[in-house]
C-alpha positions in Angstrom: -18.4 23.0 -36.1 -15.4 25.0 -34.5 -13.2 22.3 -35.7 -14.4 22.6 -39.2 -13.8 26.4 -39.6 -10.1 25.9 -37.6 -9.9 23.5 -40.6 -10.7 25.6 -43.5 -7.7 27.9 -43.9 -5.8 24.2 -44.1 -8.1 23.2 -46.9 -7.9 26.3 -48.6 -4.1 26.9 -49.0 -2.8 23.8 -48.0 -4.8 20.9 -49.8 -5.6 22.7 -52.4 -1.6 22.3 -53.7 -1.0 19.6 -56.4 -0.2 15.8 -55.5 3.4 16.4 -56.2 4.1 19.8 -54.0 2.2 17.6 -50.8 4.3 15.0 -51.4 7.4 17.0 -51.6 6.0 18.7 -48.2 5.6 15.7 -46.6 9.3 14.2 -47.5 11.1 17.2 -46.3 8.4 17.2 -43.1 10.0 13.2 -42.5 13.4 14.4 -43.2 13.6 17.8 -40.9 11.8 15.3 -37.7 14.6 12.4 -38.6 17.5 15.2 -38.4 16.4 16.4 -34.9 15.8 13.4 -33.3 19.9 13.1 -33.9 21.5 10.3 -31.7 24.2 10.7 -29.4 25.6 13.9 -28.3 28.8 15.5 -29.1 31.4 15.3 -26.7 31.8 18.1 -24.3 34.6 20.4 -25.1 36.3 20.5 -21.9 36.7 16.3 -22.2 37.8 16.3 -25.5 40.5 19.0 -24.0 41.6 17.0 -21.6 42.0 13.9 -23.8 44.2 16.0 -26.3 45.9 17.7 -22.8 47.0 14.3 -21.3 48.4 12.9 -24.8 50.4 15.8 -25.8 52.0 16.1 -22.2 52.3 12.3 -22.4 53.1 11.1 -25.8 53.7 7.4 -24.6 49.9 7.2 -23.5 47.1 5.1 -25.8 43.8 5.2 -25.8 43.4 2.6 -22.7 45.8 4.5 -20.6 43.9 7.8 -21.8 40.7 6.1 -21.0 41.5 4.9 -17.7 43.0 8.1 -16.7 39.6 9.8 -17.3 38.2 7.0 -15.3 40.4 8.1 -12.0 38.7 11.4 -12.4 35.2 10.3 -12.9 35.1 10.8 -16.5 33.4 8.0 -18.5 34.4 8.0 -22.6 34.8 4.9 -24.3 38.5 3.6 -25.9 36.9 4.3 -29.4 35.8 7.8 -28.6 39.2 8.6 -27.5 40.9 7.3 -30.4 38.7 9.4 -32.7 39.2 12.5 -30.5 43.3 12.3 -31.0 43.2 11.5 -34.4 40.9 14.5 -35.0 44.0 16.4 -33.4 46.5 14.5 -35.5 47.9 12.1 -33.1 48.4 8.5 -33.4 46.2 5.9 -31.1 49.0 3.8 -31.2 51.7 5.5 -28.1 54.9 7.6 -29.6 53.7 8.9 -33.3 52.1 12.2 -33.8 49.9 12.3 -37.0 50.8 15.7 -38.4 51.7 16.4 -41.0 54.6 18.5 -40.7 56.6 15.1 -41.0 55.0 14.8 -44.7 55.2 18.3 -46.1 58.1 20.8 -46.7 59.3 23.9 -47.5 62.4 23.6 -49.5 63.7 21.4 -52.4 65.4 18.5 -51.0 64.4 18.8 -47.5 61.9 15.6 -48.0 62.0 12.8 -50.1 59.2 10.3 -49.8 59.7 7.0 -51.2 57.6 4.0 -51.3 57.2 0.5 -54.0 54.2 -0.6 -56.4 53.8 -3.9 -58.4 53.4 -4.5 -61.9 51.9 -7.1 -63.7 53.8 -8.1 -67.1 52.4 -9.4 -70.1 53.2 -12.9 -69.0 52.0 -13.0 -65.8 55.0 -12.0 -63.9 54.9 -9.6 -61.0 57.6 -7.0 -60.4 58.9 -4.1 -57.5 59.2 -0.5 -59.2 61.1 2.2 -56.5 59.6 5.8 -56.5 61.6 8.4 -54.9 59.5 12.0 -55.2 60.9 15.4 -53.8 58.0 16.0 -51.5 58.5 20.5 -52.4 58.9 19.9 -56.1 56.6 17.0 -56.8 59.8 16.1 -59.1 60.4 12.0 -59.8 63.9 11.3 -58.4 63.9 7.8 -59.9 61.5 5.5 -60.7 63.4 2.2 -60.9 62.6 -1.5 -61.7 63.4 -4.4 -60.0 63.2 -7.6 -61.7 61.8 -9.8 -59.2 59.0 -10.3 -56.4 61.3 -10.0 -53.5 63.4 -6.7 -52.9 65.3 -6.4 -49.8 67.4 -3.4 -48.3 70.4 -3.5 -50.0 69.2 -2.9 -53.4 66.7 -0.5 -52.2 69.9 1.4 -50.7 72.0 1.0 -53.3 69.3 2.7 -56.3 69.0 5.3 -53.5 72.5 5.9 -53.7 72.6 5.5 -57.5 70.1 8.0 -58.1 71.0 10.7 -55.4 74.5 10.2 -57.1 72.8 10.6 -60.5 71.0 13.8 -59.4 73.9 15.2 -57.1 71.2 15.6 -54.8 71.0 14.8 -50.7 67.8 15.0 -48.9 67.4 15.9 -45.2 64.8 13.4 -44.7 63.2 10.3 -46.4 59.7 9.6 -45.4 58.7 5.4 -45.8 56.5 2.9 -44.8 57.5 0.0 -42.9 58.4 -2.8 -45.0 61.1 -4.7 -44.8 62.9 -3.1 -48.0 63.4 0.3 -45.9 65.1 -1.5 -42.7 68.2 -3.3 -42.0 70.9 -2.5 -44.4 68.9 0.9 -45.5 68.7 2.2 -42.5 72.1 1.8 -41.6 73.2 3.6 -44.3 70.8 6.6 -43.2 72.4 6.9 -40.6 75.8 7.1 -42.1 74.9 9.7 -44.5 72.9 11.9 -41.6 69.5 11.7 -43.5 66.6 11.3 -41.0 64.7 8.4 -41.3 61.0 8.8 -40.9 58.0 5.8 -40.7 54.3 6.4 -41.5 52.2 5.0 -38.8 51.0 1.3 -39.2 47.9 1.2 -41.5 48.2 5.1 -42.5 49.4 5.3 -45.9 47.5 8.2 -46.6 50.8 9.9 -44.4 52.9 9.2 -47.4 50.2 11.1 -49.6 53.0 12.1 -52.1 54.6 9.0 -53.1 51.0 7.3 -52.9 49.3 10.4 -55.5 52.4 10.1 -57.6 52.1 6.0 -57.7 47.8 6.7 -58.9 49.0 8.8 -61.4 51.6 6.5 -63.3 48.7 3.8 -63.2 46.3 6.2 -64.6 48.3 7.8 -67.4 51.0 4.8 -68.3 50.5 1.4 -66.9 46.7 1.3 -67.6 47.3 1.8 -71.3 50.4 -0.8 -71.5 51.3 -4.0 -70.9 55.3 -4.9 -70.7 56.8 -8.0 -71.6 59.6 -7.7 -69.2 61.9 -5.3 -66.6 63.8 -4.0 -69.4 60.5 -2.8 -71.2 59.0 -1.3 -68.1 62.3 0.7 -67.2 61.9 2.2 -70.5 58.3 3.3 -70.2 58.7 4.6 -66.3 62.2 6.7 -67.7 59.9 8.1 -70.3 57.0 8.9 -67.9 59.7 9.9 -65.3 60.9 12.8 -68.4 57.2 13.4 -69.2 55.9 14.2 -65.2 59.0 16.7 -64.5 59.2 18.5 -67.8 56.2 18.8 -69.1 53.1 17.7 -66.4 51.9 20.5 -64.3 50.4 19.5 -61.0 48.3 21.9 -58.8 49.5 21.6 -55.7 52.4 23.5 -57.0 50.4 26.6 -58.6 49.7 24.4 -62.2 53.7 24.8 -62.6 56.2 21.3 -63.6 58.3 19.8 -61.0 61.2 21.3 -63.4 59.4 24.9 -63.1 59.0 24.6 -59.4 63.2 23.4 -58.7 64.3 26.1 -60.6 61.2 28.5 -59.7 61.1 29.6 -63.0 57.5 31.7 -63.2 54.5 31.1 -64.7 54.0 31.9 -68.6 52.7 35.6 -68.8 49.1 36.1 -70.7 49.4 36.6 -74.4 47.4 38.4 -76.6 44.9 36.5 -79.7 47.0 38.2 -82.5 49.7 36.3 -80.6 48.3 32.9 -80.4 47.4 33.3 -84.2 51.1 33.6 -85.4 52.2 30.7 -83.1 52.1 27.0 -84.0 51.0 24.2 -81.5 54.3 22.1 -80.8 54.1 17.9 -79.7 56.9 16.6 -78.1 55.7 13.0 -77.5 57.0 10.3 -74.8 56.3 7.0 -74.3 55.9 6.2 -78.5 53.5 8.5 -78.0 51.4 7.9 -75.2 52.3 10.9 -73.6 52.2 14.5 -75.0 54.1 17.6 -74.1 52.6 20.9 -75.7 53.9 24.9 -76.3 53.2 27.3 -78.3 56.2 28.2 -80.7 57.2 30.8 -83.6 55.6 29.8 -86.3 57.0 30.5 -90.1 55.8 34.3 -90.9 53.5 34.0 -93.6 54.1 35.8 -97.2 53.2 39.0 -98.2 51.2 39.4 -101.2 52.7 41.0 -104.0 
């Protein structure tokens, strides 16, 4: 009998809720239980310090040496553990590289180029190399240039690098690469001739040459999607015009929503106009591509005529 009147406020407010609500009770019951039984703990802060500790003071340490280390002092973390914990703190498992991403980013135009290559599929099944060489601070498109072939080694990669810093009249401080065999040998010779510092994403990491690899999504996205080339020659032409297109006229907004042209020559932002404005202007194209691409301003229009 005392069970049954424990019972009742139960019934009352509880079962007397529609089908739906008790089932919605229930899931977010199962839900709140399956969260808390959790599985395994974080790691205790002071380990995780002394992982992060004995890297930085050791740079030439991996994850085995790291994990035996601990081992000496009567720590027990596994290899994989220690490998998250440094790249959560922006170093490399593998010994020597550090992850962050000062190497990557930059604060003046020119101090960082970032170059990498992407294929492309012609119209009759052919593949070819296209070069990308972005200024890291301006987001502008150095070159984009075509090679007609599968196999690009060093010494043409060099010698459009050359060709296009001579086009520009323009010498980075550093170039930022992965490491295929187009960025060795010959090319990194000639680095070291011209004083440019050569840095190489870690193995497997191309998300350190963000950039280049952003910039290489976009051209497939906007151009090569919508295209397909019958040869080199055509596809220079279409990368020159998207080349045009991305540093006059596309605003990015890592860079404040301004162009790579805006950004080189920190030109500012268009002030706010007023409606009465916008009405006497005219919506000016300027197309690229044979139109695939589309520039747009607002100019002068022709002032309209008074009636008499």
């Amino acid at each position: 009998m005392l069970r049954e009147v424990e019972n009742e406020p139960f019934q009352r407010y509880f079962l007397s809720a529609s089908l739906r609500t008790i089932k919605r009770w229930a899931t977010a019951f199962r839900h709140r239980r399956r969260r808390n039984e959790g599985g395994r703990p974080p790691l205790e802060a002071k380990v995780v310090e002394l992982i992060v500790t004995l890297k930085r003071e050791n740079p030439a340490w991996g994850c085995r040496r790291i994990r035996e280390e601990l081992r000496r002092m009567g720590i027990r973390v596994s290899e994989p553990t220690v490998s998250r914990i440094l790249k959560e703190n922006g170093f490399s498992p593998r010994p020597g590289r550090k992850l962050d991403f000062e190497r990557v980013t930059s604060s003046a135009k020119d101090a960082l180029w970032a170059l990498d290559y992407f294929a492309v599929q012609t119209a009759k099944g052919v593949w070819l190399q296209a070069l990308l060489i972005i200024d890291v601070h301006t987001r502008e498109l150095i070159d984009l240039r075509v090679h007609d072939g599968w196999d690009v080694d060093s010494v043409w990669t060099i010698r459009m690098f050359n060709e296009a810093s001579a086009r520009e009249k323009r010498t980075p401080k550093a170039v930022v690469h992965d490491h295929g065999a187009h960025f060795m040998g010959q090319f990194e010779r000639q680095m070291r001739v011209l004083e440019i510092e050569n840095e190489l994403t870690p193995v497997g990491l191309p998300s350190m040459n963000c950039y280049a690899e952003r910039a290489i999504g976009s051209i497939r996205r906007e151009l090569l999607r919508h295209i397909r080339v019958a040869d080199a020659k055509e596809l220079q032409f279409f990368l020159d015009e998207y080349r045009r297109y991305a540093n006059t006229e596309r605003p990015h907004q890592g860079i404040g929503g301004r162009t790579p042209e805006e950004r080189s020559k920190d030109t500012p932002l268009a002030e706010v106009i007023d409606l009465d404005t916008v009405r006497r202007r005219k919506l000016q194209r300027r197309e690229y591509a044979h139109g695939l691409l589309r520039g747009y301003a607002l100019a002068e229009g022709a002032p309209s005529a008074k009636a008499a």
